[in-house]
N, C-alpha and C positions, 0 to 999 in steps of 0.2 A: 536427491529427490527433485523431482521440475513440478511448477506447477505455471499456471495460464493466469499470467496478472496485468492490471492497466495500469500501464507506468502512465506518469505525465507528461504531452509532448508539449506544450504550453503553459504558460502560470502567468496572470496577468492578475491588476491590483485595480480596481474599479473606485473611482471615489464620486460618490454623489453630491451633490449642492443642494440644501435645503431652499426655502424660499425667501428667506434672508442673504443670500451669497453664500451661507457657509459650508465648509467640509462637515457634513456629516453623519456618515458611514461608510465606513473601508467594506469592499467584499474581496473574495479571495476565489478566482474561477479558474478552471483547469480543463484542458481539453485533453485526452488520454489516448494511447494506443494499446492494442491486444498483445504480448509478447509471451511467450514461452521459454522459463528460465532457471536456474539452482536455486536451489530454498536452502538454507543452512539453518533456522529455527523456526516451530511452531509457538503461536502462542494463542488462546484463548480468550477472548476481550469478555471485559467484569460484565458488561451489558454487552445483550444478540440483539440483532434488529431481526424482528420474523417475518419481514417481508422480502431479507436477500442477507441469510447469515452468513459469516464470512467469520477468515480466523486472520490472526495478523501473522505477516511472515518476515523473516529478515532474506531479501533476494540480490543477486548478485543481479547489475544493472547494468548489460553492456556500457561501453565508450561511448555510442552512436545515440544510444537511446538518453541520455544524461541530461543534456541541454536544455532540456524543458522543466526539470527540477531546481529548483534555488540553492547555489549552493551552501550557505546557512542555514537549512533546514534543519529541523532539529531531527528529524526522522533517519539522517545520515547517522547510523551503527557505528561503520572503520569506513575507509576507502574503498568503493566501490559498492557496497551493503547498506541497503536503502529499507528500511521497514514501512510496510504499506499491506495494504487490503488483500486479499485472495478470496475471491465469493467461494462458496461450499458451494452450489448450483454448477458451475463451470470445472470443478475439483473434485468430484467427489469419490471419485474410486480413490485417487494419490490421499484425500484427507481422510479416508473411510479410518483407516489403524488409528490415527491419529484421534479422532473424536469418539472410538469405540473406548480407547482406552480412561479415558475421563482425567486423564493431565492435561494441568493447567501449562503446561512448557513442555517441548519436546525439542532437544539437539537434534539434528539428524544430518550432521555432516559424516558423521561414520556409518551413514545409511547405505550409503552409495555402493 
């Protein structure tokens, strides 16, 4: 299964200075690219946001596309298999079976 996801080409770490000098507050900003790619798992997040639902997916993450992700991230599945966002809006023919059937997980490496 492919679907249309925004990987991240940047990830930078922002720290603010209060009016004391001090650190305080980390933010965590990403600038993203559009890519079209394998999905190997559906999954169904506990809470939908109803302004841009989306379902979380495990995507294979070209070599070229990688560099912008940490590679510590917890989001890293195995090698190569990156779990991140897929909007239903930008998806929704490829995720129509998938949310018609009401699982909460779906493999779909044997989809293919």
């Amino acid at each position: 299964m492919r679907c249309l996801i925004d990987v991240p080409t940047h990830t930078t770490w922002k720290t603010y200075r209060g009016r004391n000098g001090r650190r305080c507050q980390y933010e965590r900003w990403q600038m993203t690219a559009q890519i079209e790619t394998t999905v190997y798992r559906l999954i169904r997040p506990k809470t939908q946001n109803r302004l841009q639902p989306y379902v979380w997916v495990d995507a294979w993450i070209p070599e070229n596309r990688r560099s912008g992700i940490p590679i510590l991230d917890s989001n890293w599945i195995e090698p190569g298999v990156y779990r991140i966002k897929a909007l239903v809006k930008k998806n929704c023919k490829t995720l129509s079976p998938f949310l018609a059937s009401g699982l909460d997980e779906m493999d779909v490496r044997e989809v293919e």
